[in-house]
Each structure stands twice: as C-alpha cells, then as structure tokens.
C-alpha positions as CSV (number, residue, x, y, z in Angstrom):
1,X,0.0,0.0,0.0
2,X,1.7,3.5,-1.0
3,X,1.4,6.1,1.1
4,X,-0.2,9.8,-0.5
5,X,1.7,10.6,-3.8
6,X,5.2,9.9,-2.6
7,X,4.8,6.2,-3.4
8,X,6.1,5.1,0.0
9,X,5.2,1.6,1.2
10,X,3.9,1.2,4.5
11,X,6.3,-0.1,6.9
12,X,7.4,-1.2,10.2
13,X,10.6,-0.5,11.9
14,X,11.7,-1.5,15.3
15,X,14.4,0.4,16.4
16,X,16.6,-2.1,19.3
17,X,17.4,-0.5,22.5
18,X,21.3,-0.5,23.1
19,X,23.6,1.7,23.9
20,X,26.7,2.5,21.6
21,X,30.0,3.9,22.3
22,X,32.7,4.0,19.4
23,X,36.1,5.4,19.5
24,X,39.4,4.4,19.9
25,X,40.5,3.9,23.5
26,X,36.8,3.3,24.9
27,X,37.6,-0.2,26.8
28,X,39.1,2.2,29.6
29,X,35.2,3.4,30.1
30,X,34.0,0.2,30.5
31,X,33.9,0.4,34.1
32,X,31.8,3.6,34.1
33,X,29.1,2.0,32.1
34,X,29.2,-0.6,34.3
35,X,28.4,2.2,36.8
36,X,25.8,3.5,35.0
37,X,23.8,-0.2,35.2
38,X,24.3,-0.1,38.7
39,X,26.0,-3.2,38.4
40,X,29.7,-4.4,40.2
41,X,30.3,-7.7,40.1
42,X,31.2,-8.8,36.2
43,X,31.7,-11.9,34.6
44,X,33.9,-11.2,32.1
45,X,33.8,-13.6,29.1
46,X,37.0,-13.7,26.1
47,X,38.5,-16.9,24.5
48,X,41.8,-18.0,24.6
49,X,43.1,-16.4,22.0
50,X,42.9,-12.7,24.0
51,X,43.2,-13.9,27.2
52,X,47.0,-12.9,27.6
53,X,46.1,-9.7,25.7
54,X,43.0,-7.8,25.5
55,X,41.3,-9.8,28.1
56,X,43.8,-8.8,30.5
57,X,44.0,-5.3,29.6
58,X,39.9,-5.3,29.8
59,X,40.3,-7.3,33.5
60,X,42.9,-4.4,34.6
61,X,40.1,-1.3,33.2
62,X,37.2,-3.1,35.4
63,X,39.7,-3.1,38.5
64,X,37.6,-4.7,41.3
65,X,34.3,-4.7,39.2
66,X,35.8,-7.6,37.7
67,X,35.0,-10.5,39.4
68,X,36.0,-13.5,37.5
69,X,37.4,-13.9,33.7
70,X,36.2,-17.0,32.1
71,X,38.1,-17.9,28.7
72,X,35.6,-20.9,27.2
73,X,34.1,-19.2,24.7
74,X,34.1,-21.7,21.3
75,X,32.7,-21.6,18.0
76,X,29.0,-22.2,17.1
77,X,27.7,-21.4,21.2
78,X,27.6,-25.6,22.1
79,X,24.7,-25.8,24.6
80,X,27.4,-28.2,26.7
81,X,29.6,-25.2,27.2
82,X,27.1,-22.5,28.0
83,X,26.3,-25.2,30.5
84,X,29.7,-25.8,32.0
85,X,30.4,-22.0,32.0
86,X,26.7,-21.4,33.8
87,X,27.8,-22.8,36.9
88,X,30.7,-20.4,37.0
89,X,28.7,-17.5,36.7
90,X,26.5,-19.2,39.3
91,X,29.6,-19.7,41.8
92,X,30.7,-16.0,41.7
93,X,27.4,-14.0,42.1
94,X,27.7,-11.4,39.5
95,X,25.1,-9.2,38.3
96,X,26.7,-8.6,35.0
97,X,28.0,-9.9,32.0
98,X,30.9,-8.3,30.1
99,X,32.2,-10.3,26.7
100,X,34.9,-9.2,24.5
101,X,36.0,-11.2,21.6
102,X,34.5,-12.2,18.7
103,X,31.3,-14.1,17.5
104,X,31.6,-16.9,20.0
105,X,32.4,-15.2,22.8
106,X,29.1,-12.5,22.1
107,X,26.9,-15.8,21.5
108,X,28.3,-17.5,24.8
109,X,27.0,-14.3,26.7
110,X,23.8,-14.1,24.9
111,X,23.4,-17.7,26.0
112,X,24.0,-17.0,29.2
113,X,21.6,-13.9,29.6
114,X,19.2,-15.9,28.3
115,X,19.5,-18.4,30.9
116,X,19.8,-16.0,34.0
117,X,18.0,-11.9,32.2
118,X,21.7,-10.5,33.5
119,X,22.8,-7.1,31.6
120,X,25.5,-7.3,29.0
121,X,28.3,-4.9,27.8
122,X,30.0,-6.4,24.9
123,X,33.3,-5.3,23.4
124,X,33.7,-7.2,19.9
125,X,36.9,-7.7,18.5
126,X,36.1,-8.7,14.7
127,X,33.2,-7.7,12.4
128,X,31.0,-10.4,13.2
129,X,28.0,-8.0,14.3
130,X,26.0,-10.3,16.4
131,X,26.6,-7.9,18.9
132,X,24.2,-5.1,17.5
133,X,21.1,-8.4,16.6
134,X,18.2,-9.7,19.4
135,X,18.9,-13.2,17.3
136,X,21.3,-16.3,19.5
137,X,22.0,-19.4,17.5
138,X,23.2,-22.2,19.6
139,X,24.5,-26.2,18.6
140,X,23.3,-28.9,20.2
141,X,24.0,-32.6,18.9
142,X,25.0,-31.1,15.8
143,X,22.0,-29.0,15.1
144,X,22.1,-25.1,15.5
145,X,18.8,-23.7,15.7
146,X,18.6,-19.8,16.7
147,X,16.1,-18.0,18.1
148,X,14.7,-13.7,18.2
149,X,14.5,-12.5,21.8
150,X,15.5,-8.9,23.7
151,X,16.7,-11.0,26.6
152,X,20.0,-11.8,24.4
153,X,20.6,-8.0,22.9
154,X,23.2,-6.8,25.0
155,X,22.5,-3.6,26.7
156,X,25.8,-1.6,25.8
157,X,28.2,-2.5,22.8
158,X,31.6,-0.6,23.4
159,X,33.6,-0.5,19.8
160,X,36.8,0.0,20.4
161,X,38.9,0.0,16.5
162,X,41.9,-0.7,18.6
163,X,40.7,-3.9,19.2
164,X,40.6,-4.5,16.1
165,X,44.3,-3.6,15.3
166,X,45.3,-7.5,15.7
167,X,42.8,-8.9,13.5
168,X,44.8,-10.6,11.0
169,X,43.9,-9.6,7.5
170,X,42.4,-13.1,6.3
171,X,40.0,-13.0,9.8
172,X,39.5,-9.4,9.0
173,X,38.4,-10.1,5.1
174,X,36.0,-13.3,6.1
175,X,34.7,-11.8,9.2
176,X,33.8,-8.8,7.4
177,X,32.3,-10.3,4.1
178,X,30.3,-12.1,7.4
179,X,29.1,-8.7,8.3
180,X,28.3,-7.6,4.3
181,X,26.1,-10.8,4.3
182,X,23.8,-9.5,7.5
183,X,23.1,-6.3,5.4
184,X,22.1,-8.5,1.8
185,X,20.0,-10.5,3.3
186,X,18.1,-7.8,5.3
187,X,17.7,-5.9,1.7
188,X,15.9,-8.9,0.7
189,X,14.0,-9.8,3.7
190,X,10.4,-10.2,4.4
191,X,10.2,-7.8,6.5
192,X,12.6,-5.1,4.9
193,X,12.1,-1.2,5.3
194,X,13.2,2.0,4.5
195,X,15.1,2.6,7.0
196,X,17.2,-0.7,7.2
197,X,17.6,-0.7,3.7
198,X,19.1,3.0,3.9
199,X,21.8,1.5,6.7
200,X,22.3,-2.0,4.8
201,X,24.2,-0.1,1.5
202,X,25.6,2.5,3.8
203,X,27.4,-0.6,5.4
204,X,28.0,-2.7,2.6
205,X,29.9,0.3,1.1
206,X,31.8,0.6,4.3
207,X,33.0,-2.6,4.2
208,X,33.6,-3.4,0.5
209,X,36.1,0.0,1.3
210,X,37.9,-1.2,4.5
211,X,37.8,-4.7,3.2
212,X,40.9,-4.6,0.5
213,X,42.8,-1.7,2.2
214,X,43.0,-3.5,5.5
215,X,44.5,-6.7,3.9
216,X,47.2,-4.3,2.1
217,X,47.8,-2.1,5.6
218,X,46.4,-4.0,8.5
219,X,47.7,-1.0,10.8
220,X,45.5,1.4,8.4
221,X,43.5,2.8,11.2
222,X,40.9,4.5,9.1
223,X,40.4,1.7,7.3
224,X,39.7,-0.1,11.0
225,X,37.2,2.3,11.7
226,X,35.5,2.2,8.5
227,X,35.3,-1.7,8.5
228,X,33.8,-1.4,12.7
229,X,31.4,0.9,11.8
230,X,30.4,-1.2,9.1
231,X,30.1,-4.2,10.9
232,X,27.8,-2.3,13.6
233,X,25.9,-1.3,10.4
234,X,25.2,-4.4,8.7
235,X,24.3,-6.1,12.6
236,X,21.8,-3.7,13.1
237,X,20.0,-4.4,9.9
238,X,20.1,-8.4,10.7
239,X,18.9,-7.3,14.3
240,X,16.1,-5.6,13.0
241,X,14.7,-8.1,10.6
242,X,14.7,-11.5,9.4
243,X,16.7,-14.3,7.6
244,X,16.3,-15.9,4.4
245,X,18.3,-18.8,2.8
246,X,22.0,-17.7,3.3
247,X,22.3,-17.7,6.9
248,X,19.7,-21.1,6.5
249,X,22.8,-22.7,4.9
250,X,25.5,-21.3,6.8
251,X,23.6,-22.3,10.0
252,X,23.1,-26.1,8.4
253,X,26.9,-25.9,7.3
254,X,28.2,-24.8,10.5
255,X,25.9,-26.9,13.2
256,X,25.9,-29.9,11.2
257,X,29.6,-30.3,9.7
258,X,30.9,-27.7,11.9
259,X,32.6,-25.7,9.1
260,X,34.1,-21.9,10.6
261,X,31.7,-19.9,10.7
262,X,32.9,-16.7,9.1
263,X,34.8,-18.7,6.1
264,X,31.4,-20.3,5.9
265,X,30.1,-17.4,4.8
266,X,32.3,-15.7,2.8
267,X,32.0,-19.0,0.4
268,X,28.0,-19.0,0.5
269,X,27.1,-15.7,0.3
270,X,28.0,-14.9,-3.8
271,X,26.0,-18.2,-4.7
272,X,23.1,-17.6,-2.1
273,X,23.2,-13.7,-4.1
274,X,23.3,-15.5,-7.4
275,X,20.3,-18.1,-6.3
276,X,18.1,-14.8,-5.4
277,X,18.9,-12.3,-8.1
278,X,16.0,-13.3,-9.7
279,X,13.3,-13.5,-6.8
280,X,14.4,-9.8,-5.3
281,X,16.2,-7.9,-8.5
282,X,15.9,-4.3,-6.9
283,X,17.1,-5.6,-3.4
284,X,20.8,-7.1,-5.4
285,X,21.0,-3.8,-7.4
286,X,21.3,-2.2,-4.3
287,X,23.9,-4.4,-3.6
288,X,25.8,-3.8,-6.4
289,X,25.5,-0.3,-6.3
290,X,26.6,-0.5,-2.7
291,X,30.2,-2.3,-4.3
292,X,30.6,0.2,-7.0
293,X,29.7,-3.1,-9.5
294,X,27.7,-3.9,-12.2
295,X,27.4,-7.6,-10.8
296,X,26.3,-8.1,-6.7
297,X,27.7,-12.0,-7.0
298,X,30.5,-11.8,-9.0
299,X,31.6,-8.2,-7.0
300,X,31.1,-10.0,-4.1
301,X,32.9,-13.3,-5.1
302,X,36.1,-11.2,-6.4
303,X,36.2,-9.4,-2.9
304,X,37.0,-12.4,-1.0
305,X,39.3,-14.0,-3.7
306,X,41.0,-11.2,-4.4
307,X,42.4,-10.4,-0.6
308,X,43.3,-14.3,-0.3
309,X,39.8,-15.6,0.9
310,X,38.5,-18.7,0.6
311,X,36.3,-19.9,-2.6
312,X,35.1,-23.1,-2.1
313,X,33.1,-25.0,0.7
314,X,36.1,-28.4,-0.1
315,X,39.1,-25.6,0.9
316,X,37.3,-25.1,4.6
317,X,36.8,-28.9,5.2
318,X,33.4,-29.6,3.2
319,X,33.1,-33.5,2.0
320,X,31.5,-33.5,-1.1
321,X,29.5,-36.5,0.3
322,X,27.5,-34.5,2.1
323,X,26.4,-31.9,0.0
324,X,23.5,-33.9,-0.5
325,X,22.8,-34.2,3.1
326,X,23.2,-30.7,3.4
327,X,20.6,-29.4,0.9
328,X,18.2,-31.8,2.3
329,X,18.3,-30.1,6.1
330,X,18.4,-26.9,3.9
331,X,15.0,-27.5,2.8
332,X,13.7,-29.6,5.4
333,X,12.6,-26.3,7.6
334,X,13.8,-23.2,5.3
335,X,13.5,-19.7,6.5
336,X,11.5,-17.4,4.3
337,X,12.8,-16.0,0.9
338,X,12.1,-14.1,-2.2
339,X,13.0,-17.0,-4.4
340,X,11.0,-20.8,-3.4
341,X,13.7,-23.0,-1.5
342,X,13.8,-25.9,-4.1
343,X,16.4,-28.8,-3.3
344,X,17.8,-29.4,-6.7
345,X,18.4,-25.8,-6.8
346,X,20.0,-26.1,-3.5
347,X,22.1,-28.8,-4.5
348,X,23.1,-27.1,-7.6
349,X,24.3,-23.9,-5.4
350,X,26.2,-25.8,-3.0
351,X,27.9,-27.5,-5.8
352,X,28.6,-24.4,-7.3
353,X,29.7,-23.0,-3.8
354,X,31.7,-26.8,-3.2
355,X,33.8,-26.4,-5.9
356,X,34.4,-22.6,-6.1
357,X,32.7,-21.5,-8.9
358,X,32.7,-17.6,-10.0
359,X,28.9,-16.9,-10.2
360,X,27.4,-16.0,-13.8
C-alpha cells in the first residue's frame, strides 16, 4: 500500500534498544558503564586467544568490578559449554556480563543472559556483528537452531577500532564479508524497510572499502574504523529483521559439519546472491550499487578471492559426500525468501559453492 503521492510503502521498523559507544581507547570506560547499570560484580567472558592480551587489559580497566574472567568461549555457542560455563557465573554471584572477543564469545553471553536476564556490555573484537542483533544461534548434537529475543541483545556495545588492530587480515576479510552478508540479506528480507535498507548499503559500502585496504595495511587505522562501523551497520539491519536462505545454509553448514563460521560465509554468500537475483532484483541492485559493480555475485565473489579468501566450501573442510545431506536439512525447515527453497536448486548452489565457482 503506498502512502499519498510519494509512493512510500507502509512499513514497520523497530528500532533495538542498546547503547553505543565507538572510538578508539573506549575499553578504559568500561567500568563507568558498568556504573551506570548499577551493576559491580562482572563476569567477564573472552577466549583463549585474548586472554594474555585484551582480556587482561579489559580485567585491569574493570579493577575490582571484575570478578571473574572465564576464557571458554568456542565456536558455534555448544549448549554443553554455556552449561559448564553457567555454573561459573552461578559460583561467583555477578550481576553482570561483560564479553569481548569475537562471535563466540558475544553468543556465549547471549546464551548466558538468556539463561539468567543478566545485563551485558559487549566489546567485539572482529566484524562479526552479532553484537548489534536480538537473534542467538546455539549447537546442540550437531543442530544449531537460533532463536529472536531482547533477553539476548546486549544492553551496551563498546567498539573500540583498537581492538581490532590485531585482527589478522584473512580473519579481517572473512569476518567482514560475514558482516556484508547481514546487510544482503536484510535488503531482501520479508520484512525489509526503508530505514534498514538505507543502513544496509551504507554498510556494505563501508566494508567493501575497508575490506581490501586493510588486507594491504592491517595498521590502516581508518580503514579499522571504517570496517567497525560497518560491521555495527550491517548487525543492526540483521537485528532488526529476518533471515532468508543464506544464513539457513550457513547455520546447516556450520551446526551440522561444523565448518568456521565466518569462512562459511564468505564461500556462501555470492552463490546464495546469485540463487536470489532473480526472486528480489531491486534488493541485489542495491547491492551492487553499494560495491561500485555492475554484478552483486560476481563483486562479491572477487572481494574475497581477491584479498586471499576462501572460494570453495572443499578448501574449509566440506566433504562433497554430504552436500547432499546438506541441501536436504536446507529445505527440510527453510527460513522465508524471495525465491521458493527448491532442493535441486540447492544442491546445484552448494555444488557451485563446493567447488568454487565464479557466479554468472
């Protein structure tokens, strides 16, 4: 329905309540939002990987607000280690969750505030953007399901681009083509609008920038900030509407032959762009116009390859043996999408994706 002579479609927009700070610097005023929730006892959540380094810096700006620093976090949120890490946060009586890292560590405190309605102040370290969405996806016995709820949207994200400084450039590339696929898939969605639309291409462009100049200068510190911002960008727009069939296969990929998750998507996404061009035209325009392209696949394809990504779903540990299982769970419970979820037309995409085909 079109609204007076403009020719505006109705809409609905739901705008996520979260606070954002973004600089350089800002993990030192953690502790004051902290303050500001009324909160002092944090469970702070990292991985392995930053415990030595960020975690401990992080640890050192909460000073005694920080009560305990758990370093679990793994890939894909296994319901088994949200478990274990539960009765942690049980044993030390905090009030508060605090997570910096990466995708898995933001999922393991979603999980967690889930399970207990504590406050979270996340401080992501890569351009995942799960940080910014009200969505948790979680494995258990192989199956990742995810699920919509404000329980799991953390109440303050804190972007620090410094953070980001020791993101090496292949993380940095697949983690942010991760981001650019939040912001597709929202321009295609169900329930797309205006104003998400608006912020999808503002953060597609953002990233397709940062992207290649980060993998050439890693220390480019523009670039960093350009590539952060995008990533908030792009996890707004997921947070704010729904899936469709790329994050359906990277969820069945990931859950079910636990293939990395950011890889996973940098692979997908040109074929799952490809498979919808012709259910939501306007929407992949948009994305093409967002990369400076006449293409959205192909643009998006040469982006990874280009900076040393992956291409195919047999370089990141795919058998083909189970591509067939794969498009089978792909279909058996799709999530909506402009163009009908067909398994041979599956199949033929992740065969395409398998063996690292440049869309045509």
């Amino acid at each position: 329905m079109s609204l007076g002579e403009s020719g505006m479609e109705a809409f609905q927009y739901t705008v996520l309540p979260a606070r954002v700070l973004f600089g350089f610097g800002t993990i030192e005023k953690v502790a004051d939002e902290l303050v500001s929730l009324g909160r002092k006892r944090a469970f702070v959540l990292s991985d392995l990987h930053h415990a030595t380094s960020a975690a401990a810096r992080l640890m050192r700006a909460l000073g005694e607000f920080g009560v305990q620093l758990s370093t679990d976090a793994v890939m894909h949120t296994p319901v088994e280690v949200t478990e274990r890490v539960m009765e942690k946060l049980a044993a030390c009586n905090a009030d508060c969750i605090v997570a910096l890292g990466g995708g898995s560590t933001i999922g393991l405190g979603k999980a967690l505030a889930l399970r207990t309605d504590l406050p979270q102040i996340v401080l992501p370290t890569t351009y995942a953007g799960s940080e910014a969405t009200p969505v948790l996806g979680e494995t258990r016995d192989g199956r990742k399901t995810t699920l919509r709820s404000l329980k799991v949207l953390p109440e303050v994200i804190v972007y620090d681009v410094e953070l980001t400084y020791g993101l090496p450039p292949a993380i940095s590339l697949v983690s942010g083509v991760n981001a650019i696929a939040h912001a597709v898939e929202s321009l295609y969605a169900k329930d797309a609008n205006p104003v998400t639309s608006s912020l999808a291409e503002q953060g597609i462009a953002a990233l397709g920038r940062a992207l290649p100049r980060i993998v050439s200068d890693p220390a480019d510190r523009n670039a960093r900030a350009d590539a952060l911002f995008g990533a908030w960008v792009c996890g707004s727009c997921l947070g704010a509407v729904g899936m469709s069939l790329h994050h359906k296969l990277c969820h069945v990929l990931g859950g079910a032959f636990g293939l990395p998750h950011a890889e996973t998507h940098t692979v997908i996404l040109p074929h799952a762009v490809a498979h919808n061009a012709t259910g939501a035209p306007v929407a992949i325009g948009r994305v093409a116009c967002a990369l400076g392209a006449d293409h959205a696949a192909q643009a998006l394809f040469d982006l990874a390859v280009a900076n040393g990504g992956p291409r195919s779903l047999r370089e990141i540990g795919m058998s083909y043996s189970d591509l067939d299982g794969a498009a089978e769970a792909a279909v058996k419970s799709p999530y909506w999408n402009p163009r009908p979820v067909e398994r041979n037309a599956i199949r033929a995409l992740l065969d395409d994706a398998y063996n690292g085909r440049r869309p045509s």
